[in-house]
C-alpha positions in Angstrom: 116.2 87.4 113.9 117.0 84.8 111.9 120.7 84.1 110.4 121.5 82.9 106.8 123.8 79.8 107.3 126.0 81.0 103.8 126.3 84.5 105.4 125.8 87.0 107.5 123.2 88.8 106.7 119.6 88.6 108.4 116.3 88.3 107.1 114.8 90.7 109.3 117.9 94.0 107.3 117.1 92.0 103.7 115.5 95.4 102.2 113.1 94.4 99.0 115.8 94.8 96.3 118.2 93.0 97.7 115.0 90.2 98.2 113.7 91.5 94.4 117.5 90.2 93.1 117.1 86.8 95.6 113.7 85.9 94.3 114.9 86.9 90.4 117.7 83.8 90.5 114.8 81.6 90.4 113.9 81.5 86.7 110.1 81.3 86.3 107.5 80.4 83.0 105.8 83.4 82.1 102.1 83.6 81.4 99.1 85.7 80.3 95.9 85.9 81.9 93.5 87.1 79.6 89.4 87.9 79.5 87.1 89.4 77.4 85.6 91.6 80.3 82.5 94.3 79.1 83.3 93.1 75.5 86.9 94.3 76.0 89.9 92.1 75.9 91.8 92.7 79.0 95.3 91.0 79.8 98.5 91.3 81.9 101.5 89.1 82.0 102.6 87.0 85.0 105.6 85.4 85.8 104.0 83.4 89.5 101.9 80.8 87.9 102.0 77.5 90.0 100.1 74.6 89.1 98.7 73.3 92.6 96.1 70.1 92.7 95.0 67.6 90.2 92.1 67.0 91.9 90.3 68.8 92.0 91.7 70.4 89.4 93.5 73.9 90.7 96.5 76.4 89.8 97.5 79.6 91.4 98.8 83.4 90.3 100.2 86.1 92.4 98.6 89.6 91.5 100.4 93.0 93.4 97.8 94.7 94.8 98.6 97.7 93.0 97.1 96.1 90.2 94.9 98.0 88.0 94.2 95.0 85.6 93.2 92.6 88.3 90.5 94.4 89.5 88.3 94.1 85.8 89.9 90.1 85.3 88.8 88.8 88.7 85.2 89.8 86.7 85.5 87.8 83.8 83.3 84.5 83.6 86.5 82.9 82.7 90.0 83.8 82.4 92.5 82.1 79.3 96.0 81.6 81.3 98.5 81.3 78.3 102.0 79.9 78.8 103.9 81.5 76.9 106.5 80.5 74.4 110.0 81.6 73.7 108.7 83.4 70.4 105.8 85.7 72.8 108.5 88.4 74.5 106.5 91.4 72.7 103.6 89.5 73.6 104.9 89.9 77.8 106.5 93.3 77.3 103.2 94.5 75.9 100.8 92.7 78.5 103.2 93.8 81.4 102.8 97.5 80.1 100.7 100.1 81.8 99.8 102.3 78.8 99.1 101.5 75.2 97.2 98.6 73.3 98.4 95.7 75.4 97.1 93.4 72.6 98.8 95.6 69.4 100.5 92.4 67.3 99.3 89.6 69.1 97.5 86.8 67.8 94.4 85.9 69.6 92.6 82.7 70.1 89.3 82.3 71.7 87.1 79.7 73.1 85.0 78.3 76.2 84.6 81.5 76.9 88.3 82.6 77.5 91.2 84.5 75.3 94.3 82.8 74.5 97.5 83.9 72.5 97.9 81.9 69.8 101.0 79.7 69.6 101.3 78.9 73.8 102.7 76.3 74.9 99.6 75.4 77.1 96.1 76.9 77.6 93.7 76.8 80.5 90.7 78.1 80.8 89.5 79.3 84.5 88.1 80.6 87.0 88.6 82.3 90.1 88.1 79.6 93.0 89.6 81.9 96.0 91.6 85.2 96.8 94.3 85.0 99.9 96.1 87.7 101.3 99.8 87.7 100.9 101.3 90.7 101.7 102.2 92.6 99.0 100.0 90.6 97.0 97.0 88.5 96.1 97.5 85.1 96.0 94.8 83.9 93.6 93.5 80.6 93.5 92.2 79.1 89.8 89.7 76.4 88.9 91.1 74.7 86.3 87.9 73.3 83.7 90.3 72.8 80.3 93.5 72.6 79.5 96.0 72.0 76.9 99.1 71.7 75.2 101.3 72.1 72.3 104.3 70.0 71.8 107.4 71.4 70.1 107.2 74.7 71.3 109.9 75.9 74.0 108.3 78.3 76.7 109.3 82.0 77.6 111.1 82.3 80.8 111.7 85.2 83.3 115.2 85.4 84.9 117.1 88.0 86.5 114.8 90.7 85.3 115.3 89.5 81.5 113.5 87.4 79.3 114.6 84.1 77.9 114.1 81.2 75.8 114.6 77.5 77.2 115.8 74.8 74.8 116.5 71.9 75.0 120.7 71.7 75.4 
């Protein structure tokens, strides 16, 4: 067993919402990954993107395994990962939904073979390099063959189970 220095409470009794609340203090971007898959657009919203080498050129998601979405992206020719901005909450309410449109009131962009939601703060178009078990989840690594940005535009962040905008203070 292994003791906290700033308590006493061991990792090994940490259950996973007391590890769900831990993990939610660290604010995260949120983005969409996004496909046209069977001439269907198919999306979900992530909040684990990590950018990982520049060269080559490589980012990672993490996808639960209970995933019903994953299953038809990690088919796609290539995958649009959006980051989102501060104005796309319905955009990552709707994409993180199990039931309904996901893409009901969201402006789409395509190109290079990918979908994108119009107005991100940054757009990469990818593809799926690698798949590595990591518990719970997947961890998926991404090819990265475009990418980029908009200036002016503040991104969407996840925190503590909400939602929020980042600007500059």
């Amino acid at each position: 067993m292994t003791r906290r220095p700033d308590s006493g409470t061991t990792v090994d009794a940490l259950g996973a919402d007391d590890l769900r609340t831990v993990f939610g203090s660290y604010p995260t971007g949120v983005v969409a990954v996004c496909a046209m898959v069977a001439g269907e657009r198919v999306g979900m919203a992530m909040s684990t993107f990590v950018p990982v080498s520049l060269d080559p050129p490589l980012a990672c998601v993490c996808v639960q395994r209970t995933s019903r979405t994953w299953p038809l992206l990690r088919t796609a020719d290539r995958l649009g990962i959006s980051v989102l901005a501060h104005h796309h909450e319905h955009a990552a309410r709707a994409l993180a939904a199990r039931t309904g449109d996901r893409f009901a009131g969201i402006d789409l962009e395509t190109g290079h073979g990918a979908v994108h939601l119009a107005g991100s703060t940054a757009r990469l178009v990818c593809t799926v390099e690698d798949e590595v078990d990591a518990g719970d989840h997947l961890l998926v690594v991404l090819r990265v063959h475009t990418a980029s940005t908009t200036t002016g535009t503040d991104p969407l962040v996840f925190h503590r189970s909400a939602f929020v905008g980042l600007t500059a203070g």
